[in-house]
N, CA, C and O atoms as a MOPAC input file, in Angstrom:
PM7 MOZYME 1SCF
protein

 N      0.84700 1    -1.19900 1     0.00000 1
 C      0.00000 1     0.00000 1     0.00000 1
 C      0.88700 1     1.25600 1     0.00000 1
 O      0.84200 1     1.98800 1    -0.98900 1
 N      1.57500 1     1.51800 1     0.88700 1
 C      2.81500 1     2.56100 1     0.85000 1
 C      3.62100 1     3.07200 1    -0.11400 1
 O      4.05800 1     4.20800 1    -0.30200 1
 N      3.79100 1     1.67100 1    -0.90300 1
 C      4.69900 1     1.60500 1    -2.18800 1
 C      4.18400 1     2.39900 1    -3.63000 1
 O      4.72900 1     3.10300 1    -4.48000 1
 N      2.78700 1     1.85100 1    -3.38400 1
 C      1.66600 1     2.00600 1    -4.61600 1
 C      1.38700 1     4.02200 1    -4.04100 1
 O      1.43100 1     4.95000 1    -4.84800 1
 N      1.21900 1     4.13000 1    -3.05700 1
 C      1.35400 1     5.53400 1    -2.49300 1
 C      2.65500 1     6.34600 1    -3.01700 1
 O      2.42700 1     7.39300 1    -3.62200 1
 N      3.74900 1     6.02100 1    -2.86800 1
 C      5.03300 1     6.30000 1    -3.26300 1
 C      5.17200 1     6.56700 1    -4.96600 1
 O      5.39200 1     7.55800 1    -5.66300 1
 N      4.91000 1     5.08200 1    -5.23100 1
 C      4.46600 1     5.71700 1    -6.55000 1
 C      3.79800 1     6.36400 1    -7.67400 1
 O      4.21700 1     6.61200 1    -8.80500 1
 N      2.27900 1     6.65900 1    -6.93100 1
 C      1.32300 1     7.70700 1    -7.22300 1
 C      2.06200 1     9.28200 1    -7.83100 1
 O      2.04400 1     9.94900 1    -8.86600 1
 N      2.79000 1     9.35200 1    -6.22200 1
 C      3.26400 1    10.82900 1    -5.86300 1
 C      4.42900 1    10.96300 1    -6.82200 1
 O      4.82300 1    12.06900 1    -7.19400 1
 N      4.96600 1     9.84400 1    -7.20900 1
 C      6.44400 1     9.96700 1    -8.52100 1
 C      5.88200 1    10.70500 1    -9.62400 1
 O      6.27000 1    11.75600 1   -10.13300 1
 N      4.44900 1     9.63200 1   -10.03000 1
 C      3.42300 1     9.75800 1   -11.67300 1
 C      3.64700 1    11.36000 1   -11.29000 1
 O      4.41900 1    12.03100 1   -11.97600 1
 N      2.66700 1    12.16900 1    -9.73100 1
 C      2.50800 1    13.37000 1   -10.15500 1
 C      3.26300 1    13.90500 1   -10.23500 1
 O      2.90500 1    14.75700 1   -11.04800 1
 N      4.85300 1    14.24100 1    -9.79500 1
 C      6.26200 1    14.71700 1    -9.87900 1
 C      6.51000 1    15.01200 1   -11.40100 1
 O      6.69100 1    16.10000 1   -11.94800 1
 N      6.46600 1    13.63100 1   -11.98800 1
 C      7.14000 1    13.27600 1   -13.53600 1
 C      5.68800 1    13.82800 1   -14.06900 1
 O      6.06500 1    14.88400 1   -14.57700 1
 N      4.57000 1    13.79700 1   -14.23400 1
 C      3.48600 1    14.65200 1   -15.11600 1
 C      3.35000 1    15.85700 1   -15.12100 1
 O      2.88200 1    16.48000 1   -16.07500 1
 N      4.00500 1    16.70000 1   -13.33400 1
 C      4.07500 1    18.45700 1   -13.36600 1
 C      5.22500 1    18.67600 1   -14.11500 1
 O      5.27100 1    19.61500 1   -14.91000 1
 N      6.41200 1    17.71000 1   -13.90800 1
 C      7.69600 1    17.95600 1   -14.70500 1
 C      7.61200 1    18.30800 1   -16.02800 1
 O      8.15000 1    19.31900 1   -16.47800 1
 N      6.54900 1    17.02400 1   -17.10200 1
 C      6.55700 1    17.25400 1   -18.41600 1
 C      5.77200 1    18.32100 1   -18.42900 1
 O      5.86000 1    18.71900 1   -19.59100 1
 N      5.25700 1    18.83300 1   -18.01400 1
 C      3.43000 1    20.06200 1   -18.10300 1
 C      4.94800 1    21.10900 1   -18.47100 1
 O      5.08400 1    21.58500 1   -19.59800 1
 N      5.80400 1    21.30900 1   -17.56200 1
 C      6.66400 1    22.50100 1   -17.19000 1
 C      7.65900 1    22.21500 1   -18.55200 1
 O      8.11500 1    23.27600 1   -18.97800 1
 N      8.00900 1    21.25200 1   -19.17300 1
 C      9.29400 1    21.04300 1   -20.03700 1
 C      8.34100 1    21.89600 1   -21.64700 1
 O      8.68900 1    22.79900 1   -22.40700 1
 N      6.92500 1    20.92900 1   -21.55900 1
 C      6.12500 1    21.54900 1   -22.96500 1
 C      5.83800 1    23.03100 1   -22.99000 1
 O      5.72300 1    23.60700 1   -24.07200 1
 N      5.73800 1    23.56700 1   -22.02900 1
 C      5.63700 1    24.65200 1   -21.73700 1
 C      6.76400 1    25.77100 1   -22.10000 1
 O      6.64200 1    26.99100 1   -22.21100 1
 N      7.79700 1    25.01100 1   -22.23300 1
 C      8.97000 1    25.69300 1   -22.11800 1
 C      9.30900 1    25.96800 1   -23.82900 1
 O     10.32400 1    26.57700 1   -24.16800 1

């Protein structure tokens, strides 16, 4: 459960990341 939590919060990290790179 923690893990699957952990990696939720990566997806949203790496999806604000690309939002910010297309943007650029």
């Amino acid at each position: 459960r923690y893990v699957i939590e952990q990696g939720k919060g990566l997806v949203l990290v790496v999806n604000k990341w690309d939002l910010i790179q297309k943007d650029t």
